[in-house]
Every structure is written in C-alpha cells, then in structure tokens.
BAPALO-190717 format. One record per residue (C-alpha): residue number from 0; x, y, z. Coordinates in Angstrom, 2 decimals, decimal comma. Example, Ala and Ser with C-alpha at 12.3 -4.5 7.8 and 13.67 -1.06 7.14 Angstrom:
// BAPALO-190717
ATOM fise      c1      c2      c3
ATOM    0   12,30   -4,50    7,80
ATOM    1   13,67   -1,06    7,14
***
This chain:
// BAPALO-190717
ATOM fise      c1      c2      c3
ATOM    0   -0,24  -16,85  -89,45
ATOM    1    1,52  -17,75  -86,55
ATOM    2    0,85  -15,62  -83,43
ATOM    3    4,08  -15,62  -82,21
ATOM    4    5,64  -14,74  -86,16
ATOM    5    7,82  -12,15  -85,43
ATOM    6    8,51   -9,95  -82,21
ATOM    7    5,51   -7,22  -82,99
ATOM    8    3,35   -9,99  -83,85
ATOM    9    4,50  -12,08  -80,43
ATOM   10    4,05   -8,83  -78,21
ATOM   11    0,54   -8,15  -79,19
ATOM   12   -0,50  -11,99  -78,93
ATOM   13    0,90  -11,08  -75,19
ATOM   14   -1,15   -8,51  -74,68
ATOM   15   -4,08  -10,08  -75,92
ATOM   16   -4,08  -12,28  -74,13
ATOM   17   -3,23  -10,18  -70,79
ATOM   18   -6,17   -8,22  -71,72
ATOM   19   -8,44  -11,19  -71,60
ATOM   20   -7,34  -12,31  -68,26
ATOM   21   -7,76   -8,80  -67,26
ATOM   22  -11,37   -8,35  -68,61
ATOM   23  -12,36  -11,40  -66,67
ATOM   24  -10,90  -10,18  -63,33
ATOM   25  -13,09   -6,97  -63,98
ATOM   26  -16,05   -9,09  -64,26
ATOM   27  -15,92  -11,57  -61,54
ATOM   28  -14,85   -8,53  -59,23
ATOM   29  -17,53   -6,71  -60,26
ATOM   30  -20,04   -9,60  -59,63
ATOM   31  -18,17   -9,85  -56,23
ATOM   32  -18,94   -6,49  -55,37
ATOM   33  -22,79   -6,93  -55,50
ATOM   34  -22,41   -8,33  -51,80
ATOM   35  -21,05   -6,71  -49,21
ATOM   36  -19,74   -9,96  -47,85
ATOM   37  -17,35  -10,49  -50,82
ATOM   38  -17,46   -6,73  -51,89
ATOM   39  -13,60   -6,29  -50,69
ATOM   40  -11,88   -9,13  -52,69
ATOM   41  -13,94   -7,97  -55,20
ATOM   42  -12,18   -4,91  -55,17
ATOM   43   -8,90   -6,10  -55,17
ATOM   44   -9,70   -8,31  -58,54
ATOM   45  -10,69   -5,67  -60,18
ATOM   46   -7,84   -3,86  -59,01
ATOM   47   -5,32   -6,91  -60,24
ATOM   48   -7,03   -6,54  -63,56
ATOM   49   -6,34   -3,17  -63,67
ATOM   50   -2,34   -3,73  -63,03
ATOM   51   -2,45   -6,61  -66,03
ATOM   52   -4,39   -4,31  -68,51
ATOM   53   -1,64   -1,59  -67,33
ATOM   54    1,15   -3,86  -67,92
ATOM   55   -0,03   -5,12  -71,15
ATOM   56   -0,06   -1,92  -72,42
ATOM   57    3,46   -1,48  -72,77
ATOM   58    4,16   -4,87  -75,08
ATOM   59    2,36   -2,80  -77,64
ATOM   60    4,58   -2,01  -80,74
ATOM   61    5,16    1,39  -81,44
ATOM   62    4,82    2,95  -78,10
ATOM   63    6,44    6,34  -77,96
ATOM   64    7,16    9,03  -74,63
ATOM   65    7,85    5,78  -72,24
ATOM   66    9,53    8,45  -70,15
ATOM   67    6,62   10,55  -69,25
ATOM   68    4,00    7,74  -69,86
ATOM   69    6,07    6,45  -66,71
ATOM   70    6,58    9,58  -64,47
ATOM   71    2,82   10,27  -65,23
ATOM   72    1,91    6,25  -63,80
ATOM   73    4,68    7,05  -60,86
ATOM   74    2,22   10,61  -59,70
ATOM   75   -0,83    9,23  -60,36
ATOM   76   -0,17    5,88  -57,85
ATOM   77    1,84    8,37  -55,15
ATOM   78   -1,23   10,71  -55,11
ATOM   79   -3,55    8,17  -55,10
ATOM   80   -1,83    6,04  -52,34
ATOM   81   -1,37    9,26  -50,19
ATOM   82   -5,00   10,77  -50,85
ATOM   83   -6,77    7,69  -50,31
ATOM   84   -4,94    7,23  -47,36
ATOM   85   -5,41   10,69  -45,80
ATOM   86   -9,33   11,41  -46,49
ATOM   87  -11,49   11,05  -43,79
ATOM   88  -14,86    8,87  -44,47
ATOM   89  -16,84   11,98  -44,52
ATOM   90  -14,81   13,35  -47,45
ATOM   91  -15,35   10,26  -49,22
ATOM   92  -18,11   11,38  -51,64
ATOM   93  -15,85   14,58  -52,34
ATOM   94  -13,14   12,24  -53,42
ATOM   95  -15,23    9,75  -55,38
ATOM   96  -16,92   12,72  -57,81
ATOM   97  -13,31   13,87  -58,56
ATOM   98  -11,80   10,69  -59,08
ATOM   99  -15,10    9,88  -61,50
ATOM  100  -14,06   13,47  -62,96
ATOM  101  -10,61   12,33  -63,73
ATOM  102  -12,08    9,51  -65,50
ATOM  103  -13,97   11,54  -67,82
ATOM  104  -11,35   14,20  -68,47
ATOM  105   -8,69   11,62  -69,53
ATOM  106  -11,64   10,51  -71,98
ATOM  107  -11,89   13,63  -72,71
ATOM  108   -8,22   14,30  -72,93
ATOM  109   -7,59   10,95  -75,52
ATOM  110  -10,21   12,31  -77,59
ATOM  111   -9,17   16,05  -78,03
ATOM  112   -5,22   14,46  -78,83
ATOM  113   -6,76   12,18  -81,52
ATOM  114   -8,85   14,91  -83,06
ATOM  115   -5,91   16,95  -82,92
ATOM  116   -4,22   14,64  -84,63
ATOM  117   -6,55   13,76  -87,32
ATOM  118   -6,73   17,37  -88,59
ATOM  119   -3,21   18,24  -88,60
ATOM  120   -2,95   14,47  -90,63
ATOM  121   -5,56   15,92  -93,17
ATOM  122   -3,83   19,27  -93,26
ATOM  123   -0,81   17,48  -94,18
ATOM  124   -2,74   15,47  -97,28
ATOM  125   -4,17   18,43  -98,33
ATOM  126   -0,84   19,23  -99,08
ATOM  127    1,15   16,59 -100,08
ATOM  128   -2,26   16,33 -102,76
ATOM  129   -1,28   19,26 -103,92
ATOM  130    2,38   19,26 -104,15
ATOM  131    1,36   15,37 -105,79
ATOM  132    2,79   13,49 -103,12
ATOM  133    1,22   10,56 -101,62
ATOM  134   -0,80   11,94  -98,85
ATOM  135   -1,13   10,23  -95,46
ATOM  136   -3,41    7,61  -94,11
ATOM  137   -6,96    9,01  -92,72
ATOM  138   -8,66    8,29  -89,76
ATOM  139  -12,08    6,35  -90,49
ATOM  140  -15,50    8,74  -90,31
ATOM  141  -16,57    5,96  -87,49
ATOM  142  -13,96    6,70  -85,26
ATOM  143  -14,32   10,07  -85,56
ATOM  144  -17,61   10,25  -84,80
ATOM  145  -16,65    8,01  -81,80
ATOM  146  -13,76   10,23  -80,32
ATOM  147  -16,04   13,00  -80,44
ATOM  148  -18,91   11,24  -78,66
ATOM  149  -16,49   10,09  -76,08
ATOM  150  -15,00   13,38  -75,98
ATOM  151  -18,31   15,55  -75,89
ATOM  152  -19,25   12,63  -72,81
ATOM  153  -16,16   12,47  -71,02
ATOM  154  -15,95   16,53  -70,67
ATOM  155  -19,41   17,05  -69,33
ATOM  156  -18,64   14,45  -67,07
ATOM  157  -15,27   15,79  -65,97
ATOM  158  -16,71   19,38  -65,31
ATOM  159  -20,08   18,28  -63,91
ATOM  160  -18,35   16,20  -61,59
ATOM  161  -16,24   19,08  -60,44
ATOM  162  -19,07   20,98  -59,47
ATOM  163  -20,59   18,25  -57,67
ATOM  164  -17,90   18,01  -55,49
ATOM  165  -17,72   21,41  -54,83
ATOM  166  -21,62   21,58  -54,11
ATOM  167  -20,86   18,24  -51,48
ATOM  168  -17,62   19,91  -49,89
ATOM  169  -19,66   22,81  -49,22
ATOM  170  -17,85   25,54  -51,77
ATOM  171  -20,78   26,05  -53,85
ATOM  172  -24,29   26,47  -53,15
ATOM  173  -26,49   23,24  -53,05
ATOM  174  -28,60   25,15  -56,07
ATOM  175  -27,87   27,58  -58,54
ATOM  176  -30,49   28,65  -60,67
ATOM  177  -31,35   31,88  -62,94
ATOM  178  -33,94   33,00  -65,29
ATOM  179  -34,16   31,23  -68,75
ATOM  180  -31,66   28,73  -67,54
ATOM  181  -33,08   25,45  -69,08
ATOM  182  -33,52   27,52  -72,46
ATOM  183  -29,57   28,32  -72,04
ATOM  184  -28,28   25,13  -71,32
ATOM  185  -30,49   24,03  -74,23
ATOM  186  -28,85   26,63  -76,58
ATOM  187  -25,40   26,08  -75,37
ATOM  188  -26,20   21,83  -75,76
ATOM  189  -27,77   22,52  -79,16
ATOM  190  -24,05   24,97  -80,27
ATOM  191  -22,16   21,78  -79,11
ATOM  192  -23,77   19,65  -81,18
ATOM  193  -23,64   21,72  -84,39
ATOM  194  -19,37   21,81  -83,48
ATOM  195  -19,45   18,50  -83,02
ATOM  196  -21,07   17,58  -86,86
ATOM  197  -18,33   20,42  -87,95
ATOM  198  -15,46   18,34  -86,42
ATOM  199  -16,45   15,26  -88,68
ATOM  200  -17,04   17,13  -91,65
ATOM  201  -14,05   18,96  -91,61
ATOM  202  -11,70   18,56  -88,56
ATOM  203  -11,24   21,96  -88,21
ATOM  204   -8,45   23,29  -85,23
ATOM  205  -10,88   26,37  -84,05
ATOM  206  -13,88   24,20  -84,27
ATOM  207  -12,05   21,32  -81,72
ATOM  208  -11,14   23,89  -79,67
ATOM  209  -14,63   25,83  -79,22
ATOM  210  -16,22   22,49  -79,03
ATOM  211  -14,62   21,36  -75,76
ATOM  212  -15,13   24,60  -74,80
ATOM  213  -18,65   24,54  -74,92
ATOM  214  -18,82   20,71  -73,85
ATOM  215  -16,93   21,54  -70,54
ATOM  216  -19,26   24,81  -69,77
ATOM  217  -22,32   22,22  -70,22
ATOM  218  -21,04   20,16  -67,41
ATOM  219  -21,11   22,83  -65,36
ATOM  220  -24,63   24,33  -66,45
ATOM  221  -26,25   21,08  -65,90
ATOM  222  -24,79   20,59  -62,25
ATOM  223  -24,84   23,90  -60,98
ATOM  224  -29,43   24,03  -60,58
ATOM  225  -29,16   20,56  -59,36
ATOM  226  -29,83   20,31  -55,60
ATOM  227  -28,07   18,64  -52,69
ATOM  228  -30,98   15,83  -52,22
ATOM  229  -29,97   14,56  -56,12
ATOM  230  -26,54   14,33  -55,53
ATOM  231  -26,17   10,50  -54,89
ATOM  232  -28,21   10,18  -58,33
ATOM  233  -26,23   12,79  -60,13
ATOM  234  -22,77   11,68  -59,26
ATOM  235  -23,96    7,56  -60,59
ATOM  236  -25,10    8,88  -63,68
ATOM  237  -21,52   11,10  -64,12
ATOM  238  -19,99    7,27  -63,45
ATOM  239  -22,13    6,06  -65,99
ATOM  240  -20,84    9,00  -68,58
ATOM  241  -17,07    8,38  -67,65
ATOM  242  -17,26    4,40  -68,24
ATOM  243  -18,89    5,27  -71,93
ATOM  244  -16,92    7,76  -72,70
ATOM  245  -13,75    5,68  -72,05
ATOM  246  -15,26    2,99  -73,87
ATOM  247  -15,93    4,91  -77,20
ATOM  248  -12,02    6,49  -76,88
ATOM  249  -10,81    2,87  -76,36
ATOM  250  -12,95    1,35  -79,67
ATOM  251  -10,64    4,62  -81,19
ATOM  252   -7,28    3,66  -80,21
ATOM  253   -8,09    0,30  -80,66
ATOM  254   -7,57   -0,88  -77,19
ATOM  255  -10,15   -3,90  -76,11
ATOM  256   -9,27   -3,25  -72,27
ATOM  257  -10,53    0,08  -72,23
ATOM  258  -13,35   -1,09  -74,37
ATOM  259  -14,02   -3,95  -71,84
ATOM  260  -13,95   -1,82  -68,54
ATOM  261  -15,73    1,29  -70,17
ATOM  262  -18,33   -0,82  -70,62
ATOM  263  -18,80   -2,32  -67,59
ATOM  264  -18,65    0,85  -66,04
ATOM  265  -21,04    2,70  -67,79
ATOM  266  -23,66   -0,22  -67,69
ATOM  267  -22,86   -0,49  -63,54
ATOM  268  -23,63    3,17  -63,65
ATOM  269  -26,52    3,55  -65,17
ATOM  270  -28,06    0,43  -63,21
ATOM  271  -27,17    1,93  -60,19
ATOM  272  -28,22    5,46  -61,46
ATOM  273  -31,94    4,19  -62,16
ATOM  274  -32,03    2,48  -58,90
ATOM  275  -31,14    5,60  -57,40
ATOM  276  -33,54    7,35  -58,83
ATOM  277  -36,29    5,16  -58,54
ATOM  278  -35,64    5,28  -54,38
ATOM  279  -36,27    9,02  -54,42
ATOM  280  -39,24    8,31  -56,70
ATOM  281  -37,46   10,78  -59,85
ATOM  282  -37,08   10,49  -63,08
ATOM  283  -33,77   10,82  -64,53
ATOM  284  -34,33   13,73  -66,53
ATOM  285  -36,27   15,13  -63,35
ATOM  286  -33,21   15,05  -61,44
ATOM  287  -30,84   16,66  -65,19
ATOM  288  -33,89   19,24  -65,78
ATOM  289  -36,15   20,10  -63,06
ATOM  290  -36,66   20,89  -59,19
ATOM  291  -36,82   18,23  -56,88
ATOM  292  -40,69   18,14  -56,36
ATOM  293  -43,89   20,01  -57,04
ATOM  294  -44,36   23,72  -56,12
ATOM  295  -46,08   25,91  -53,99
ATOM  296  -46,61   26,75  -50,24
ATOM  297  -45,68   24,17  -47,94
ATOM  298  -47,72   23,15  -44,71
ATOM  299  -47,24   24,38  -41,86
ATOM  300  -44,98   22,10  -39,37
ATOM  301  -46,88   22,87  -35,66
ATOM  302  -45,67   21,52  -32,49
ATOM  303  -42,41   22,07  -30,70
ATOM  304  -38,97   19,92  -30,80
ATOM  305  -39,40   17,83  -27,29
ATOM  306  -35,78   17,17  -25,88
ATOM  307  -34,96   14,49  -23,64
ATOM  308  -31,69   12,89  -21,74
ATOM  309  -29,34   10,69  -22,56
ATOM  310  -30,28    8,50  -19,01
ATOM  311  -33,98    8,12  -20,35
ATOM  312  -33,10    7,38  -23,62
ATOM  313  -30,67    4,12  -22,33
ATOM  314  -33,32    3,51  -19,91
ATOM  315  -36,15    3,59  -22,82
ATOM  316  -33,94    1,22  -25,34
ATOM  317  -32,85   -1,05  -22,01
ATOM  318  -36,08   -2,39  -21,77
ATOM  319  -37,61   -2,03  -25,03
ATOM  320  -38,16   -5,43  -27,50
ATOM  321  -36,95   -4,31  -30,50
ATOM  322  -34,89   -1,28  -31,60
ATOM  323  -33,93    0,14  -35,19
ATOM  324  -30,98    2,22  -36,03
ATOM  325  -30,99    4,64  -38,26
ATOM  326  -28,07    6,43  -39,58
ATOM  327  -27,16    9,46  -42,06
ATOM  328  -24,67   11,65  -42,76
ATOM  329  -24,56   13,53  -39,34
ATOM  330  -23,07   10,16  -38,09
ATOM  331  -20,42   10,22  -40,40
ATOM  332  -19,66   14,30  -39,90
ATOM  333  -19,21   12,78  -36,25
ATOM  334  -17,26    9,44  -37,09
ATOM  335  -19,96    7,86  -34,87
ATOM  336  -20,38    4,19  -36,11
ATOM  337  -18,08    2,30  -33,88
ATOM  338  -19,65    4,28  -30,84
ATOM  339  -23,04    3,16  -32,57
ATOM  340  -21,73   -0,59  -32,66
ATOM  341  -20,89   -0,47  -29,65
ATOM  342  -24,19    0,42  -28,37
ATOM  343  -25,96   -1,87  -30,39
ATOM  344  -23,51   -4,57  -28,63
ATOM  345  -24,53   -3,51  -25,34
ATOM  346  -28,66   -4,09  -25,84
ATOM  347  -27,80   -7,28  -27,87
ATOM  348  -26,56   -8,30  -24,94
ATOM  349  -29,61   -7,21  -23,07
ATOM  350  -31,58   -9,54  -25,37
ATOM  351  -32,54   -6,74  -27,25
ATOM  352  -33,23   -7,25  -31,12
ATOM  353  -31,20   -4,61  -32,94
ATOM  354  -31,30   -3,74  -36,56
ATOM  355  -30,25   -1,18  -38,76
ATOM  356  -32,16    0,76  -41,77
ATOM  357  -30,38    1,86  -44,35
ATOM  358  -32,48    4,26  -47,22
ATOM  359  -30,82    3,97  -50,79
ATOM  360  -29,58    7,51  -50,63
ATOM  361  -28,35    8,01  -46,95
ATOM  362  -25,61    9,94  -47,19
ATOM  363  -23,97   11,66  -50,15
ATOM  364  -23,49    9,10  -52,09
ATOM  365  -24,90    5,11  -52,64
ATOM  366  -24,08    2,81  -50,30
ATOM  367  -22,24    5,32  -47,78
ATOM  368  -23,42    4,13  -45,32
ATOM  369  -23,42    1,07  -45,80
ATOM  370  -19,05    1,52  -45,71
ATOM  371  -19,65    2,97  -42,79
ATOM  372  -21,13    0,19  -40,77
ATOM  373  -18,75   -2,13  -42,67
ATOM  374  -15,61   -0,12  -41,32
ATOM  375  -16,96   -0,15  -37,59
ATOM  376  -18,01   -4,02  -37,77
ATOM  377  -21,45   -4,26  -37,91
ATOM  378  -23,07   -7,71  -39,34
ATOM  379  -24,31   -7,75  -42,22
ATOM  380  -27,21   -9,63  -41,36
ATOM  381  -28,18   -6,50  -39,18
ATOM  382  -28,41   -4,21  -42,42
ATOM  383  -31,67   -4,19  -43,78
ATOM  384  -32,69   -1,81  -46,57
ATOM  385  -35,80    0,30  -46,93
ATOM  386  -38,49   -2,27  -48,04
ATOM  387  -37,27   -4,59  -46,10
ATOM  388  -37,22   -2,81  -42,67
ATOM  389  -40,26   -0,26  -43,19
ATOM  390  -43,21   -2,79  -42,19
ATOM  391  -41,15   -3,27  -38,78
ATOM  392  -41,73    0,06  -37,55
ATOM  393  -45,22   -0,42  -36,60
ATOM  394  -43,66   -3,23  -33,57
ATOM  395  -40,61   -1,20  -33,12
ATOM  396  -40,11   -0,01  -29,37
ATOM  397  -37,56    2,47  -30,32
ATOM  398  -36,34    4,13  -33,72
ATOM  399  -32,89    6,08  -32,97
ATOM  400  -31,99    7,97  -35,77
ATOM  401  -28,68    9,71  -36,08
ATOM  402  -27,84   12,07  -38,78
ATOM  403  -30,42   11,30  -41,02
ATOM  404  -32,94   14,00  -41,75
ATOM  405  -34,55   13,93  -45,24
ATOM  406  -34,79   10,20  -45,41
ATOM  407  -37,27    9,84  -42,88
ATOM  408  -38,78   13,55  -43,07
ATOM  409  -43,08   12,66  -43,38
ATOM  410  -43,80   15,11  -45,15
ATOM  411  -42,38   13,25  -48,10
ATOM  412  -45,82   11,46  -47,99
ATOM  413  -48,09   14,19  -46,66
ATOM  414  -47,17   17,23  -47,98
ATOM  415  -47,37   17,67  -52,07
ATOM  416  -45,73   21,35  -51,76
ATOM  417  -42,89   19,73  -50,21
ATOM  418  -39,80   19,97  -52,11
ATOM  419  -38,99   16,05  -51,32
ATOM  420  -42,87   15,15  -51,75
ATOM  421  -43,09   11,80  -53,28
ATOM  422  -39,68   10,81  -52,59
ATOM  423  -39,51    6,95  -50,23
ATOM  424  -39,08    7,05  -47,23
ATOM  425  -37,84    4,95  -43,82
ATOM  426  -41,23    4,86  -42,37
ATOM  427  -39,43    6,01  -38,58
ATOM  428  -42,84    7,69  -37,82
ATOM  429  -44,56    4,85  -37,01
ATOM  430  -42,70    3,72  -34,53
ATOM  431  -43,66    3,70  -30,68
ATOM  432  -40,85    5,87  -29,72
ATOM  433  -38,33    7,96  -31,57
ATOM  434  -35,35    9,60  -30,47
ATOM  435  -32,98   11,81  -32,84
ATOM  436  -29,41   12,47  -32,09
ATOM  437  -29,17   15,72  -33,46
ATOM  438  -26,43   18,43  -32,89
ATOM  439  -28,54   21,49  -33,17
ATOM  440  -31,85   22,62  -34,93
ATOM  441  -30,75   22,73  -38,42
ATOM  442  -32,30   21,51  -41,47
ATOM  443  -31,19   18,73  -43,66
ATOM  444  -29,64   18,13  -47,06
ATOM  445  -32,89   19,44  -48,77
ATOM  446  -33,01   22,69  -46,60
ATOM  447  -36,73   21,78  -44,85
ATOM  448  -37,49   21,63  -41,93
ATOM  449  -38,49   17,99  -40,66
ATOM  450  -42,21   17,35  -39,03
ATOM  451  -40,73   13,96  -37,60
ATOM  452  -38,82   16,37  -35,02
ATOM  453  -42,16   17,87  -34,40
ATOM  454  -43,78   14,36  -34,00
ATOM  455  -45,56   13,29  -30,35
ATOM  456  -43,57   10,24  -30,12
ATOM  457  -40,19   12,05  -31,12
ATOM  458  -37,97   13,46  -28,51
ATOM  459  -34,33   15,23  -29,29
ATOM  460  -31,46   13,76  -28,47
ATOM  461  -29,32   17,47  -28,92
ATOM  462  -25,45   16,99  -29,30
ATOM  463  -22,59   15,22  -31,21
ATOM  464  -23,19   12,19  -32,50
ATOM  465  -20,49   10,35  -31,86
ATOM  466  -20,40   12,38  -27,67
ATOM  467  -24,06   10,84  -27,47
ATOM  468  -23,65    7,32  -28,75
ATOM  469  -20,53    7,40  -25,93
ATOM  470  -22,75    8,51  -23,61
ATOM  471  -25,45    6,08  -23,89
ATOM  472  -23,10    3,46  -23,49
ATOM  473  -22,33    4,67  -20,28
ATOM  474  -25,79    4,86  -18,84
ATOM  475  -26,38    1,31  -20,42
ATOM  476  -23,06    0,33  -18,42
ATOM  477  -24,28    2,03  -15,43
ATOM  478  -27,98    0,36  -15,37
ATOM  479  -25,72   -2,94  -15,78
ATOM  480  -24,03   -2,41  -12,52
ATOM  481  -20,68   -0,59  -14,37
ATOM  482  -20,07   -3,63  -17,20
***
C-alpha cells in the first residue's frame, strides 16, 4: 500500500517518520552527554527530539480532548520555564527527584486510564453478550500485563521519588525506620502483586483502585529507611524505574517514541545507578533493603579540631607545589565555586599546579558537582575523578576541602563499625597538609563525625564557604603586592 493512501494513512507515515528523526536526536544527545565538553548541545538535541516526538503526536488519527491536551502542554512548559529558571543550584537535586517523580506518575497515570478503560470495555461485552449484541474489541492479555508493570513501576517511582526529595530538602528525616519494617514492606510488595495478577484475570474497578493504592504506599516504604548517604544511588535507580515504566505504557498505546526514550532512559539509569553504587562500595539491594554499613560500636575519634587563619592558609598554598581542591555540598549551600575559581586562578598564576577531585557521589546527586564547576568556569582538564586523583595525594602540598565531609571521612577504611565503612574514598588524608573550610562543627550527610578533622596534618578553616574562598583571595592579592 501506498504510505501516503489516504489522509490517516499520510499522517501516520508523518509521524513515523518524525519519530525516527526524533529517536536519533535522543541518541546522539545522549552519547553527547557522556562528556562534559559536549554535554550541553547534547542537551539541547535531546531536547529538539523531544519537541518533534511532541509534535508528531498530534498527526495521529483519532486524537480526542486537543483542548486540554493543549492547556495541559501550555502549564507544563510555563512551570517548567519559570521553575527551572528560579531554583538555586543547591535546590537542584530537590528539583531533579520531582521532575523524575513526574515521570513516573504520568506512567503511572497512562496506565491506571488504560486499565480503566479496559474494564469498563469488558463490562460493556459482558453485556452486549448477553443482550446478543456484538460485544466490543478487547485489549490483548500482553498489554495488560504491560500497563500494569508500567503502572506498578511508574507509581513506586513517583512516590519514592517524593520522599526523596523531601528527605534532600530537609522535610523528612534522613532515616525512618521501625520494627518489622522489611517484613512489612515485604507483605505490602507481596498484596501488590497478588492485585496486580487480579487486574489481568479479571480487570476488576476495586482491584485497580487498591492496587495503585498499595503500589504508591510501597514507594514510600522503600524510601522512607533509606539514608541521606544513598540518596545519589536511590534517586538513579528511581530514573531508571520512570524510563521503564514509560517504555512498557508506550509498547501499550502503541507509541514507538515513548518506547524509544523509555528505553534509553531506563538503561542510562540503571548504568549510572550501578556505577553509583559500586563508588560507595553497595550493593543495590543494600542500598533498597539494608543500613548503610556493618553494625556495632564505633571507634573512638581522639584529638581535637586544630583551627587556623585564613593569612596562613594563602601563605601555605602560595608556596606550596601542588594543591588539590576538593569540593561538596557545603560549597554549593554557599554558592562558592566562582570564589573557588577564582582562587585557583590566582596560584595558577603563582605557578602553582591546581586540580580538582571530584568523588562519584559529592553532593546529592551524580555529577553535582561536576555542574557546579562547569557553571563557574573551571577546565575540564582540571577535573579529575576519584581513581584518577587519589595516588596524587601522597605529593600533594595542600588538600583544601570545602563542603565535603563523608567523601573523604577515614574511617571509611579504618573503622568496620562505621556506618560508611567500606564505602571509597578521596584519599585527602594523605596529603602533607589539609585545610577544611567548614562553617561550624557539624557532621556530614551520614551523621558521623569525621576523624580527618581530627587528623595532625588537618587544620579548620571555620566559616562560609563562599566568605573564605573571598578571603583567601585577598591575602593571595595582598602577598602579590595588591594584584
């Protein structure tokens, strides 16, 4: 037949076609984003597949509620525009779990109308059998068994990722835990499932309705005992959930783009997800069903925090060979990174080697800060990651760390009752001096307390990050002769 036979027939060959294009600007921006050097273009292809795929959409025959399908595209791109906009780089984690929660629930939400659907179609040829009427057309026992997957998916991811922004905005506590709770969650999965075989036996309207039920509390039961040091894992492997689960409810409505993109989001995920986990050293289902690290009394951290002034440290980095940077979170609570850059300019031009470590999970979630040092203009051929930059320690002159505190806590290597014990980490330690920029004596992500404060070659650099990366500028200035 020709493709073009007819306006339905023409329309689709449109979109087909629009989809392909799409599909391959999701793929080569998705290859693009592997380096950080071509990571932005390789957003916006992506995003001009998106816009295609979107497009496409509407050449398909038999599209109903344009209306609202187009208010609905109109508040979703004004939110977006204005939120993305408006949220400040520490908030960035926050807005990525949601935004992977949205994901999921409109999996979620495609599945629950299609099941819907389905069983008031078979309520309907129940009785038109009966009144001897021809009854309507079913849906297929494969795509049922798809939309629920997807849906069962694409709620656990919604909720779960709710609760993991919550627990990174600070509105829930980093760990919630009770008695029996593994056994619960296990009962509550195990009720889920047995709805779920129900739906595709039968299709029944209470059983759809206590099934996402029960699907949404078990996104919340699995997130709530997980603790703040998982979170970067946690929130790849709810990406990983939302691109399957919108792949399964695109194979249902038939719709290859959403089959295309799910796909590729769900495999980035769960690549990222095991690398993720394998930098902390944790099994996946360590991180889904048990405490971050072994049990038990932890050593005792002896020694005192030694402080020291923001003159000395200049003085120390001045003349020192080679200095590493370290940054965490606490520099982006204090929007730090241009003051950092701008520091690091200052001993380049001193002739001193300057480098950056970056651990896997620094921050809250991967690669933050990565877009950190990106936004403030650092090279990337500064950057170097954990296995790169650890053997340099040993010749470093000076390790300046600010913000991070788990990621280059020792006792992740000397301590087995540690709750991070066995975890990677930025070997800072070993270098000849250390100095943390540190706002007060609190503990990190984890809740410990950190022996590399308590270290002999450590001194405290107390105050905000970004008022102590400004002021070592000025004492570099000043031991320049004021330029």
């Amino acid at each position: 037949m020709n493709p073009f036979e007819g306006p339905d027939q023409a329309r689709l060959f449109v979109a087909a076609v629009a989809y392909l294009v799409a599909a391959t600007l999701f793929l080569l921006g998705l290859s693009r984003m592997a380096s950080p050097v071509t990571a932005r273009s390789g957003i916006r292809w992506a995003g001009a597949g998106m816009v295609i795929a979107t497009a496409a959409t509407f050449l398909l025959p038999g599209l109903h509620n344009l209306g609202l399908i187009l208010v609905a595209l109109a508040l979703g791109t004004l939110l977006a525009w204005v939120s993305g906009k408006r949220v400040a780089i520490t908030d960035m984690p926050q807005m990525v779990a949601l935004y992977n929660g949205m994901g999921g629930g409109s999996a979620a939400a495609i599945g629950a109308l299609e099941l819907l659907r389905w069983s008031s179609l078979r309520e309907s040829a129940t009785l038109a059998s009966a009144a001897g009427a021809t009854p309507p057309a079913q849906a297929s026992t494969t795509a049922i068994v798809l939309a629920v997957i997807g849906a069962l998916i694409g709620a656990v991811s919604l909720s779960g990722s709710v609760i993991a922004w919550a627990k990174l905005d600070g509105r829930l506590d980093r760990r919630f835990v009770f008695p029996g709770q593994q056994l619960f969650n296990g009962l509550v999965f195990l009720a889920t499932l047995v709805l779920a075989v129900m739906i595709c036996a039968q299709l029944g309207m209470d059983a759809i309705v206590a099934f996402f039920a029960l699907a949404l509390l078990l996104g919340v039961l699995m997130t709530l005992p997980i603790g703040g040091a998982d979170m970067p894992v946690v929130i790849s492997l709810y990406n990983a959930f939302t691109g399957l689960a919108v792949a399964l409810e695109g194979y249902v409505l038939g719709n290859e783009a959403l089959i295309i993109a799910g796909t590729m989001v769900g495999a980035a995920g769960l690549l990222l997800t095991r690398l993720m986990a394998k930098a902390m050293n944790r099994p996946i289902r360590g991180v889904l069903f048990g405490s971050f690290g072994a049990g038990g009394e932890a050593q005792e951290i002896t020694g005192s925090q030694k402080p020291i002034e923001a003159g000395d440290v200049a003085a120390l980095m001045a003349y020192a060979e080679r200095v590493v940077i370290v940054p965490g979170y606490g520099m982006a609570v204090a929007q730090a990174q241009h003051k950092i850059w701008e520091l690091t300019q200052k001993l380049m031009e001193r002739g001193v080697k300057v480098k950056f470590a970056i651990h896997p999970v620094a921050g809250r979630m991967p690669g933050h800060m990565n877009v950190l040092l990106a936004e403030a203009g650092v090279p990337y051929d500064l950057i170097a990651d954990m296995d790169d930059i650890n053997p340099e320690f040993k010749n470093t002159d000076v390790a300046l760390v600010i913000g991070a505190n788990d990621v280059v806590n020792p006792v992740a290597k000397t301590d087995p009752a540690s709750p991070i014990y066995g975890m990677p980490i930025l070997d800072v330690v070993d270098a000849k001096n250390v100095v943390v920029i540190k706002r007060g004596r609190g503990t990190g992500f984890a809740g410990i307390e950190n022996a590399l404060f308590y270290a002999d070659n450590a001194r405290m650099l107390f105050g905000d990050g970004a008022a102590m990366a400004a002021a070592l500028v000025s004492e570099l200035k000043a031991l320049d002769g004021g330029h």
